[in-house]
C-alpha positions as a Markdown table, in Angstrom:
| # | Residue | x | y | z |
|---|---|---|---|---|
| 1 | Unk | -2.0 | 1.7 | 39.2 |
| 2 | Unk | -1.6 | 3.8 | 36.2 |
| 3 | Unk | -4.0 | 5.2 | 34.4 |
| 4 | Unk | -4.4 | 5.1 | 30.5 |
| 5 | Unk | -6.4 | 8.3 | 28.3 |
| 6 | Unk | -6.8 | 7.6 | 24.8 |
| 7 | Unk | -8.4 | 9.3 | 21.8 |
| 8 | Unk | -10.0 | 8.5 | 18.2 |
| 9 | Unk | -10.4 | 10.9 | 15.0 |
| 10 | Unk | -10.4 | 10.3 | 11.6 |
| 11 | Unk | -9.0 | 12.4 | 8.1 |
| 12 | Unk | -10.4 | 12.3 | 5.1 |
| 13 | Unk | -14.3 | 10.8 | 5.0 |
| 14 | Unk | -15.5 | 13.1 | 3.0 |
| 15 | Unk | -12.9 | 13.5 | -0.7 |
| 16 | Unk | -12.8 | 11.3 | -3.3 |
| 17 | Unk | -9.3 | 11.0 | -3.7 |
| 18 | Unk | -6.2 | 9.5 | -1.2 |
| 19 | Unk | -6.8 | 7.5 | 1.6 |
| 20 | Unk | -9.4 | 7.9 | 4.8 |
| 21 | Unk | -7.2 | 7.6 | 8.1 |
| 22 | Unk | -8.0 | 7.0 | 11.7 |
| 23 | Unk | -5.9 | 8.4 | 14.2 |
| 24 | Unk | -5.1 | 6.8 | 17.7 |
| 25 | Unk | -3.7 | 8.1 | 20.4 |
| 26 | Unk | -2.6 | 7.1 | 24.6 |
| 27 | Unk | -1.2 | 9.0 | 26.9 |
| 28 | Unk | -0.1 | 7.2 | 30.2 |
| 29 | Unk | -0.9 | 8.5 | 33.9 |
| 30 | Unk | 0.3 | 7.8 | 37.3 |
| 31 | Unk | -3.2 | 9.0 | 38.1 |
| 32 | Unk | -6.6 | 9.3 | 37.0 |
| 33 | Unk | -7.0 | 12.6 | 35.2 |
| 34 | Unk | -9.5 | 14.5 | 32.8 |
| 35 | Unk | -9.2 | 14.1 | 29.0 |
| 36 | Unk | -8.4 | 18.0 | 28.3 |
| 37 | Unk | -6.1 | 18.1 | 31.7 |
| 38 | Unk | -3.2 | 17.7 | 29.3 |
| 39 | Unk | -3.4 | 21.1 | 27.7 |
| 40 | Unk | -2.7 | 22.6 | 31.3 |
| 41 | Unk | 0.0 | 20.2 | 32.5 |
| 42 | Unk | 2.1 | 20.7 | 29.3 |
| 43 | Unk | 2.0 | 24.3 | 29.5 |
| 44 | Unk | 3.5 | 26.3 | 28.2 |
| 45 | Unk | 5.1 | 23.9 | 25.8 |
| 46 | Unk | 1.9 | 23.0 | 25.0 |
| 47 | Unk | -0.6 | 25.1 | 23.4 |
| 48 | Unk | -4.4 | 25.5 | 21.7 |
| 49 | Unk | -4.1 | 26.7 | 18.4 |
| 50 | Unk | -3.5 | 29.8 | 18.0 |
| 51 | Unk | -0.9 | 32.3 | 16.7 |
| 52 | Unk | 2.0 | 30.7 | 15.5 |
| 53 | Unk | 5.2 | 30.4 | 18.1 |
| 54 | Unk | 7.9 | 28.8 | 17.2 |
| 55 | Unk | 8.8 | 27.8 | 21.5 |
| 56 | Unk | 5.1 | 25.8 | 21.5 |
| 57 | Unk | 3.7 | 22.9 | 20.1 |
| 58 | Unk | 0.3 | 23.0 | 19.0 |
| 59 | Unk | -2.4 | 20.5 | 20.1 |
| 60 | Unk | -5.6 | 21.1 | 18.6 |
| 61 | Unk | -8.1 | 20.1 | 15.8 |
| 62 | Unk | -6.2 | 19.5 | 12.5 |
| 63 | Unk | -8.9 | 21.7 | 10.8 |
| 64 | Unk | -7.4 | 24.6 | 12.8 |
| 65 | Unk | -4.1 | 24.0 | 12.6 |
| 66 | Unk | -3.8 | 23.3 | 8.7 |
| 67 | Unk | -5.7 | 24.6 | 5.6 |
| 68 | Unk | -5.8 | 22.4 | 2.6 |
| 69 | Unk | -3.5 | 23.7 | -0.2 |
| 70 | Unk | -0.8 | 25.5 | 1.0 |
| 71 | Unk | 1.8 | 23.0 | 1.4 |
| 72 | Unk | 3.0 | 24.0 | 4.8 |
| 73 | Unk | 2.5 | 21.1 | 7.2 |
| 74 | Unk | 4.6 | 22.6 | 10.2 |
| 75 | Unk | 1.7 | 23.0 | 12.6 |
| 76 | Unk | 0.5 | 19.0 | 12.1 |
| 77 | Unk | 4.1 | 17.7 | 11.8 |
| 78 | Unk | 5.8 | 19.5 | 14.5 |
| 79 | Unk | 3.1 | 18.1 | 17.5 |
| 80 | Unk | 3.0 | 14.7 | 15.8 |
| 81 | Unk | 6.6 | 14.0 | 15.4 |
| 82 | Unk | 6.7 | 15.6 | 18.9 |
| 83 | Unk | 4.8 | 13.1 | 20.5 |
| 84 | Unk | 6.3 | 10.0 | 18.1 |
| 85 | Unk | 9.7 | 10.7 | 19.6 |
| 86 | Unk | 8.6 | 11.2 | 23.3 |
| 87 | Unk | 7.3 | 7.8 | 22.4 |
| 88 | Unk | 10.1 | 5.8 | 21.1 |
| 89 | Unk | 13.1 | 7.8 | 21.8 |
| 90 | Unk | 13.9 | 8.5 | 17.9 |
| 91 | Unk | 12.7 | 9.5 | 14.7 |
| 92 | Unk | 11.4 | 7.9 | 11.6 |
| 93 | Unk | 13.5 | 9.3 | 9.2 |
| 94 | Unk | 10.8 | 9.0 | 6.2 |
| 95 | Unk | 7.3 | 8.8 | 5.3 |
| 96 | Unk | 7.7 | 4.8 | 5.2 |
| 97 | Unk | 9.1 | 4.7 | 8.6 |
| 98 | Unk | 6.5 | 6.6 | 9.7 |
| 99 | Unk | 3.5 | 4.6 | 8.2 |
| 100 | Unk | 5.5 | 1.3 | 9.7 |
| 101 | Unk | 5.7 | 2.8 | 13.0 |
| 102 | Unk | 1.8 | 4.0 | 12.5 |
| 103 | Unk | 0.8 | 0.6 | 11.0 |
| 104 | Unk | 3.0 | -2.0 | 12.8 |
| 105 | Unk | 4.8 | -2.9 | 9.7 |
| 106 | Unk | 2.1 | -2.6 | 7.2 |
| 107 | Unk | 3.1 | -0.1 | 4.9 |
| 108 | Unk | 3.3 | -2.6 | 1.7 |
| 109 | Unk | 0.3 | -1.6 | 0.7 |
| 110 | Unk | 1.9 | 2.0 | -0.3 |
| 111 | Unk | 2.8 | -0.1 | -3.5 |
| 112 | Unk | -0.1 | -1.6 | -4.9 |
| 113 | Unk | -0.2 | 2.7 | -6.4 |
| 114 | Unk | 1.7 | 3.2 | -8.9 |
| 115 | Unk | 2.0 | 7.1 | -7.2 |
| 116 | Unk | 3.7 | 5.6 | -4.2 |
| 117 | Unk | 5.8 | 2.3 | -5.3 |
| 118 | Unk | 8.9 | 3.2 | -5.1 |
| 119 | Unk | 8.6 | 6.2 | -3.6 |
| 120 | Unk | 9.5 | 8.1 | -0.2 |
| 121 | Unk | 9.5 | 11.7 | 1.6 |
| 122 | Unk | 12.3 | 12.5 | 3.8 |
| 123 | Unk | 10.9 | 13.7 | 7.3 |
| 124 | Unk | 10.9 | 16.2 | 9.0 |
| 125 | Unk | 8.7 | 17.2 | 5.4 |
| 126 | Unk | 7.6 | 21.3 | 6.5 |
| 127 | Unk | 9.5 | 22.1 | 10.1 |
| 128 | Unk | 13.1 | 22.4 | 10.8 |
| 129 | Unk | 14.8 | 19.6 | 12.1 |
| 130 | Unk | 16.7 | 21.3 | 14.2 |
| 131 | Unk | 13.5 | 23.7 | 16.3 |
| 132 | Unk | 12.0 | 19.9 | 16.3 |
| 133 | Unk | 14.6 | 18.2 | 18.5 |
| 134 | Unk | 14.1 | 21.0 | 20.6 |
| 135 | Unk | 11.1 | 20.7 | 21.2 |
| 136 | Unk | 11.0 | 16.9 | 21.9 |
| 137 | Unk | 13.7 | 17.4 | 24.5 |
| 138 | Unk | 11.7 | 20.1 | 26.2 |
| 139 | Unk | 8.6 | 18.0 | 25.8 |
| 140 | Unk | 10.0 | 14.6 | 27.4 |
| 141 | Unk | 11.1 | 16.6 | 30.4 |
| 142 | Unk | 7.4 | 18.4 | 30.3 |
| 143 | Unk | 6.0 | 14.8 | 30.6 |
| 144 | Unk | 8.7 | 13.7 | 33.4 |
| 145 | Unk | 7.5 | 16.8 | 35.3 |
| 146 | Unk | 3.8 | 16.3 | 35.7 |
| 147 | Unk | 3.7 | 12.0 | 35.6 |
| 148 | Unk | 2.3 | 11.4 | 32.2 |
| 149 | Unk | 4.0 | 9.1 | 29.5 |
| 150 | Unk | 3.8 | 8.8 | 25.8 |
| 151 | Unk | 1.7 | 5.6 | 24.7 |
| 152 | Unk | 0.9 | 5.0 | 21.4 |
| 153 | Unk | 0.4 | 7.1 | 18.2 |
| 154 | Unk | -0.8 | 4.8 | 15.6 |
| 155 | Unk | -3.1 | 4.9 | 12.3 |
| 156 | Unk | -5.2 | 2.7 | 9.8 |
| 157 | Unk | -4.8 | 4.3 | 6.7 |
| 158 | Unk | -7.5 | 3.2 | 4.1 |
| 159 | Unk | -6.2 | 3.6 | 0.6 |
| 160 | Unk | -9.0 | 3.7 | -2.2 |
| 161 | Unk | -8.6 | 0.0 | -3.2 |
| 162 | Unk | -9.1 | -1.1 | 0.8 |
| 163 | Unk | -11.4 | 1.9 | 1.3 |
| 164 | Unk | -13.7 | 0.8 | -1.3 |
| 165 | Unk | -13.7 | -3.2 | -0.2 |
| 166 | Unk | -14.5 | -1.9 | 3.3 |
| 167 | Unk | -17.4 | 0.3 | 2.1 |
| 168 | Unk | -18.9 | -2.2 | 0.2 |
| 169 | Unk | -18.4 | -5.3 | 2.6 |
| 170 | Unk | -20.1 | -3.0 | 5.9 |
| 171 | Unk | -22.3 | -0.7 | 3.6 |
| 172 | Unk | -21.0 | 2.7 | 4.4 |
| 173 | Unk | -18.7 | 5.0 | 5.1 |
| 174 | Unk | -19.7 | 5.3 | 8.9 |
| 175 | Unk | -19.8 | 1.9 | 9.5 |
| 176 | Unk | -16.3 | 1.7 | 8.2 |
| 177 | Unk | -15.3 | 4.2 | 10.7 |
| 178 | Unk | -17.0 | 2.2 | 13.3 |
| 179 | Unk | -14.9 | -0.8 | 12.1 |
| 180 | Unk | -11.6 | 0.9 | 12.7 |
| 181 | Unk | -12.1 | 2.7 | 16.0 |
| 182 | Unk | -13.3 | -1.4 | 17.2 |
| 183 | Unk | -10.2 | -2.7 | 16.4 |
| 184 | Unk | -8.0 | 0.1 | 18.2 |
| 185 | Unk | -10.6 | -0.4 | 21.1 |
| 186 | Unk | -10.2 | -4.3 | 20.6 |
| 187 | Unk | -6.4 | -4.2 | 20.7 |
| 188 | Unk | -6.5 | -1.8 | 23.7 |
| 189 | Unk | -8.5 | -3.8 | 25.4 |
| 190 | Unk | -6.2 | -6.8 | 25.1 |
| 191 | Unk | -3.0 | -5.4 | 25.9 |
| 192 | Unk | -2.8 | -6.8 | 30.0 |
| 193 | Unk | -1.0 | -4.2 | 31.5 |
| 194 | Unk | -3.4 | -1.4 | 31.3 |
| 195 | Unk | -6.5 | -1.8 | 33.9 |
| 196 | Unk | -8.2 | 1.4 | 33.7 |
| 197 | Unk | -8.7 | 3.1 | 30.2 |
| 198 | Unk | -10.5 | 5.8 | 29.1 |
| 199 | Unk | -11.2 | 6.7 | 25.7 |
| 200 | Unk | -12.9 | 9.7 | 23.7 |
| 201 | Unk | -14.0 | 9.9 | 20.4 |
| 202 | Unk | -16.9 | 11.7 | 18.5 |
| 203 | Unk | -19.6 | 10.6 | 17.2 |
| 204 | Unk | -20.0 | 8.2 | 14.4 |
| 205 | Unk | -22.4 | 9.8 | 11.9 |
| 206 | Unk | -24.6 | 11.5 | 14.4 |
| 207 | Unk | -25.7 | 8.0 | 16.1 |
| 208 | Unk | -26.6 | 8.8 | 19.6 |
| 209 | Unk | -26.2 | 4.7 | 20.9 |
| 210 | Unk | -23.6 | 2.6 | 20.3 |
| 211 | Unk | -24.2 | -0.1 | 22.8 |
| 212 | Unk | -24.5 | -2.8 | 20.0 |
| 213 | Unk | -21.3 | -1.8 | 18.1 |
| 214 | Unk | -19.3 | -2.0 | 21.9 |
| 215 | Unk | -20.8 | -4.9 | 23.0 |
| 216 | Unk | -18.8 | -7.6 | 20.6 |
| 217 | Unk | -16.0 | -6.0 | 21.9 |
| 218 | Unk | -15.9 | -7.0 | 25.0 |
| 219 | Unk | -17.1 | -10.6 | 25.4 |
| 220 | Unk | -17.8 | -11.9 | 29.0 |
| 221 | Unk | -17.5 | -8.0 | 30.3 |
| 222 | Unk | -20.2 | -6.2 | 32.4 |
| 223 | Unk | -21.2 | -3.5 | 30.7 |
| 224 | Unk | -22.7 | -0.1 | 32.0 |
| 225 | Unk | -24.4 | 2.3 | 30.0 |
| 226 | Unk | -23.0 | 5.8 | 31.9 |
| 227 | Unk | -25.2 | 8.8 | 29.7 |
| 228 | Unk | -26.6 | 8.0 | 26.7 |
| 229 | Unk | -28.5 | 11.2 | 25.1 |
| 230 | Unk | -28.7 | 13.4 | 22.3 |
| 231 | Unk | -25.5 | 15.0 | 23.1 |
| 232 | Unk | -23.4 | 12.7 | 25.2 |
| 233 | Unk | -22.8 | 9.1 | 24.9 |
| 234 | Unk | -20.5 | 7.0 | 27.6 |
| 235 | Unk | -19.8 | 3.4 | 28.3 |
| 236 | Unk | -18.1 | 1.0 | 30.3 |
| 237 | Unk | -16.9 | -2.9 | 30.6 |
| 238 | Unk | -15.6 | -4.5 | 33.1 |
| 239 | Unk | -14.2 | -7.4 | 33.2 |
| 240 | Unk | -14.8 | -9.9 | 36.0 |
| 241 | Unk | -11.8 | -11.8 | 36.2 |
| 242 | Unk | -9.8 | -8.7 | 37.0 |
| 243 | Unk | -11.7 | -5.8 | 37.1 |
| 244 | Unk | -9.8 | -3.9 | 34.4 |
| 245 | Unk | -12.3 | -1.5 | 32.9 |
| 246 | Unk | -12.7 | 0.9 | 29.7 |
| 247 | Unk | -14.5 | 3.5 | 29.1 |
| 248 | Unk | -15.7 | 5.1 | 25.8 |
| 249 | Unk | -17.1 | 8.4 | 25.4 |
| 250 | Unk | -18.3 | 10.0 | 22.4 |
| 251 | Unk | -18.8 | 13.7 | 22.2 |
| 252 | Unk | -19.4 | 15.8 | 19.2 |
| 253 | Unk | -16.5 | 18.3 | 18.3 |
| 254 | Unk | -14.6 | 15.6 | 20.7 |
| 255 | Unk | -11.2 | 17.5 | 19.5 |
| 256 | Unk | -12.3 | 20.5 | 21.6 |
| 257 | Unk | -12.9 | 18.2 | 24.6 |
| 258 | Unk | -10.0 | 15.4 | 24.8 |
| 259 | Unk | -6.3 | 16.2 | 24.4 |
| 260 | Unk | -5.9 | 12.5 | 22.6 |
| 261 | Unk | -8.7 | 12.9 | 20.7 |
| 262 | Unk | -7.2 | 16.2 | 19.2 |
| 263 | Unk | -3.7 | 14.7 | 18.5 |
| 264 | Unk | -5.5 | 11.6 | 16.9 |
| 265 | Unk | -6.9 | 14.1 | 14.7 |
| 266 | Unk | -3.5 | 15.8 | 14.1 |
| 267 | Unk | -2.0 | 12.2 | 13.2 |
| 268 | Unk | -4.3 | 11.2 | 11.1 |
| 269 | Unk | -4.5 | 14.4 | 8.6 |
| 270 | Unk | -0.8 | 14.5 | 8.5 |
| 271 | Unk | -0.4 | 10.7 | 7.6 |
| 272 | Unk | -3.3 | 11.5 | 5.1 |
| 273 | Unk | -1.3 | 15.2 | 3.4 |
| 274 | Unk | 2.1 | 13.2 | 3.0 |
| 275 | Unk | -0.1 | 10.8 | 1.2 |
| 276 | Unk | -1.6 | 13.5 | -1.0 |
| 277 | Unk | 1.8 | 15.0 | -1.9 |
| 278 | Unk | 3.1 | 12.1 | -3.3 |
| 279 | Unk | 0.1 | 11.1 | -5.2 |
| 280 | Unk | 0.0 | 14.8 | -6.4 |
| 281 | Unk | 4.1 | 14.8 | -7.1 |
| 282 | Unk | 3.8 | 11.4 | -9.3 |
| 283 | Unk | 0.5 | 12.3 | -11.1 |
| 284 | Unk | 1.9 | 15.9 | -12.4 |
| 285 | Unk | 5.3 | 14.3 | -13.7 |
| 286 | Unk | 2.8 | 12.4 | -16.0 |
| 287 | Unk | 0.6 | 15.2 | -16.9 |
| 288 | Unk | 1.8 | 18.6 | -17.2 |
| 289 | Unk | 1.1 | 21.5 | -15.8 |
| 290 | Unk | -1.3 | 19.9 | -13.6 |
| 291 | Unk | -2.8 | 21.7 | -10.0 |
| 292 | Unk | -2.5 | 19.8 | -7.2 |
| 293 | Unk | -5.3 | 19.0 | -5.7 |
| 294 | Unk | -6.6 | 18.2 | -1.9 |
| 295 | Unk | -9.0 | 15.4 | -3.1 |
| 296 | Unk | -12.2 | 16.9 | -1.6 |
| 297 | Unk | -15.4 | 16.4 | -4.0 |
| 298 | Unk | -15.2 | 20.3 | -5.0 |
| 299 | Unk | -12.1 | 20.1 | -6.6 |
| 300 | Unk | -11.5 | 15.9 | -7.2 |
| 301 | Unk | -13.7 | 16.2 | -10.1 |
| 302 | Unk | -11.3 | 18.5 | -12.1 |
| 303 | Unk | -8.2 | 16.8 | -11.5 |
| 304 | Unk | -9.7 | 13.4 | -12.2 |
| 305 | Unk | -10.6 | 14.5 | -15.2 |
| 306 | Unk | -7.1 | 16.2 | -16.0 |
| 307 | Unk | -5.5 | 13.1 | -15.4 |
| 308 | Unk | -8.3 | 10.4 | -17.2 |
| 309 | Unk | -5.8 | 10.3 | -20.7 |
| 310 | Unk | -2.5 | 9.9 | -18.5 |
| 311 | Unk | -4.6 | 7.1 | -16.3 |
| 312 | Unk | -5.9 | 5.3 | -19.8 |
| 313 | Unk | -2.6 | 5.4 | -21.4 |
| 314 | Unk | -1.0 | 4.0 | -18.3 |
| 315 | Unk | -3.6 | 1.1 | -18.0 |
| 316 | Unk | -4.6 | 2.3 | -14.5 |
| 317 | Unk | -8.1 | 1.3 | -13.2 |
| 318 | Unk | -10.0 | 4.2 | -11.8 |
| 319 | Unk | -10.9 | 2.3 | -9.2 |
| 320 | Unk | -7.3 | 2.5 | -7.7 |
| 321 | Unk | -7.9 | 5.7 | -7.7 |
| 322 | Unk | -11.2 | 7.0 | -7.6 |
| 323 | Unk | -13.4 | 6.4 | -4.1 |
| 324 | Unk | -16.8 | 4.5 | -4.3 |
| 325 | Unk | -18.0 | 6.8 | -1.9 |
């Protein structure tokens, strides 16, 4: 029976501008095996971050492997488009592609901004084309070779307008986040192939039980409570018709823990920095001369205010662009 590991992270709670994104991830198993066992069975194709190399794919928490501002999303793209081909045997060839395959076909809400209707990104965006094939080859025959089998990479990118309904229908930015990671667990959960799961995440705003958000989850389930303490939060459900069962586990600094849980992380920045450079490519073709801008609170304030004439003349609501929270 195969096994299924699975992680959850999120990009983008805290800026003001471009969307929040939560990042999934599966990896399939012939076995049972432990969340960070990946990092050793891919080696040496697969690496912690570290010093850049151009023969190994980095797996490790986005914050480490990209730095707001520079442009250069090698690090992020190279182990995400990695992983997207193992999965599907081929390439999204743009940024639209690539939110449909994230999304399941749900990238018309790209043009309800006027900074991404009608617009695209060719990918690969930072790395070479050519080092990526490469790589996926090598990494297909890296996942032949110890059992293991790319599942899923997917994403719910919340965009300001959906971000902002969210907020204000579940009253917070953390419950929102709790939202998103239900329905991946939800859909995971339903999918009747996979018996035993496992999942990681971290924690949701600092909470330290999240019985009552899994519960609905699950209807009809046993459910366990495993640990459940300042530090370390795990759960399971069984079902009694079948006995497939899921685990959740939440764990602070998660990406340090779970090899899914680091590539979710790596997903969802990258979908959330190909978002930013289009917003930031449409907005200074309006207003010249304009800095780009990551979209964290430090910085949003400037560029918001750069751009407030262009956005008035245009007859664009700031709440398109502007988060509530």
């Amino acid at each position: 029976m195969s096994y299924w590991l699975g992680g959850l992270d999120e990009a983008g709670y805290g800026p003001r501008l471009g969307p929040m994104v939560i990042g999934f991830v599966t990896l399939e198993s012939d076995e049972r095996i432990k969340a960070d066992a990946p990092w050793d069975l891919l080696a040496p194709l697969i690496g912690h971050a570290g010093r850049r190399d151009k023969n190994v794919i980095s797996v490790a928490d986005s914050k480490k492997l990209h730095r707001p501002g520079t442009g250069d999303l090698t690090r992020l793209e190279e182990g995400v488009l990695a992983f997207i081909g193992a999965e599907r045997g081929d390439l999204p060839g743009t940024f639209r592609e690539l939110i449909d395959h994230c999304t399941a076909n749900r990238s018309s809400y790209l043009d309800e901004y006027p900074w991404y209707r009608g617009q695209d990104l060719d990918l690969p965006h930072s790395c070479s084309s050519v080092n990526l094939a490469g790589k996926i080859r090598k990494l297909k025959r890296s996942l032949d070779r110890c059992s293991l089998r790319a599942g899923e990479i997917r994403a719910i990118p919340l965009e300001v307008r959906e971000f902002n309904a969210q907020v204000k229908k579940r009253g917070g930015k953390g419950a929102v986040d709790g939202w998103a990671m239900g329905r991946f667990l939800g859909w995971l959960w339903r999918q009747k192939d996979r018996k035993m799961i496992e999942v990681w995440t971290d924690r949701l705003g600092g909470r330290e039980r999240y019985g009552p958000l899994l519960y609905p989850l699950f209807p009809g389930c046993k459910f366990k409570i495993l640990e459940q303490d300042k530090d370390r939060q795990s759960y399971r459900a069984t079902s009694e018709q079948d006995q497939k069962t899921i685990e959740v586990r939440f764990r602070k600094d998660c990406e340090e823990l779970s090899f899914c849980t680091a590539l979710a992380s790596m997903t969802a920045k990258y979908l959330r920095e190909l978002h930013m450079v289009l917003l930031n490519r449409w907005w200074s073709q309006q207003v010249p001369n304009l800095k780009p801008t990551a979209g964290y609170p430090q910085d949003a304030g400037r560029f918001i205010g750069e751009v407030d004439g262009a956005r008035r003349t245009l007859g664009i609501d700031t709440r398109l662009l502007v988060r509530s929270r």
